[in-house]
Residue, then its C-alpha position, 0 to 999 in steps of 0.5 A: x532355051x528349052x530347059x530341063x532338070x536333072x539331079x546327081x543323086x547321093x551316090x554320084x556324089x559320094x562316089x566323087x563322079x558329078x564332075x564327070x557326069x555334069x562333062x558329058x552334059x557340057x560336051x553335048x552342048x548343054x549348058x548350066x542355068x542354074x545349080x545347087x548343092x545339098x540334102x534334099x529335104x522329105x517334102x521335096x522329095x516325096x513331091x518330086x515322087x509323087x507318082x511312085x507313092x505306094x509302090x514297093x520301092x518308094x520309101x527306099x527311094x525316099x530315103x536313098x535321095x535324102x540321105x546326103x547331098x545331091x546337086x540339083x541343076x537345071x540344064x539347057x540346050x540351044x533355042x532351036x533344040x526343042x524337045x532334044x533337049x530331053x533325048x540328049x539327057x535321057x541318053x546320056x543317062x541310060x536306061x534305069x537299071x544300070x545292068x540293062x543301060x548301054x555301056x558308055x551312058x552314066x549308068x551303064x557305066x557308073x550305076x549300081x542298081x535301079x535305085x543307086x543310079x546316079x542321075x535322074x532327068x527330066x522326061x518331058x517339057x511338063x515334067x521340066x517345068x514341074x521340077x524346076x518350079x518344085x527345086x527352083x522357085x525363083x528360076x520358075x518364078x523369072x521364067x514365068x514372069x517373062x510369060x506374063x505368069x506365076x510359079x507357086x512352089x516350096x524351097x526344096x533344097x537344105x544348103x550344105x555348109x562348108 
């Protein structure tokens, strides 16, 4: 099963919309390996981002993604689906900016500027085994072992309370 990440960022779940999003997932066949609930803590974050240090909108987006809960879920699509997986998420999502992404993508119909656009997903199989090491160790963990290797990662993810 090719696996990628994908994260309902604090607006999605402010605004009450990861029910709909994680549906449009489901609907394209896509099933849930994995998910978790809560703040994202600053040293995931700024990991996870690495490539935007120093670019204007970094501190923001930092802030933005640890400000309140997120969940973070790892998807999966069919064994023979191959990097499709990516495209059927990166679709579904639309472009970043929500004034430019197509209506009837997550964030054309649902985002409100290119930093509050509600999900983030996986580019590229190296970018999903990345992120899924970086915010699930364990799953990493198993799927490496099943490859006769190691994941080395932190824990990412501050549990919310009730």
């Amino acid at each position: 099963m090719r696996q990628t990440l994908v994260i309902c960022k604090p607006d999605a779940v402010e605004r009450g919309l990861v029910g709909e999003i994680l549906s449009r997932f489901e609907r394209k066949g896509l099933a849930i390996a994995a998910l978790e609930h809560g703040v994202i803590e600053r040293d995931t974050a700024e990991q996870h981002y690495a490539e935007h240090a120093g670019k204007s909108f970094y501190a923001p987006l930092l802030e933005f993604i640890t400000r309140s809960p997120s969940v973070v879920m790892v998807l999966e699509g069919p064994a023979d689906a191959g990097d499709d997986v990516f495209a059927v998420v990166r679709t579904l999502m639309g472009a970043t900016n929500p004034a430019t992404a197509a209506p009837g993508t997550i964030r054309g119909d649902y985002g409100l500027s290119p930093t509050e656009n509600l999900v983030h997903g996986s580019d590229s199989d190296a970018s999903a085994q990345r992120e899924i090491a970086l915010f699930f160790p364990s799953l990493a963990q198993a799927v490496n072992t099943a490859h006769n290797g190691a994941a080395e990662s932190a824990a990412s993810i501050s549990e919310v309370s009730g």
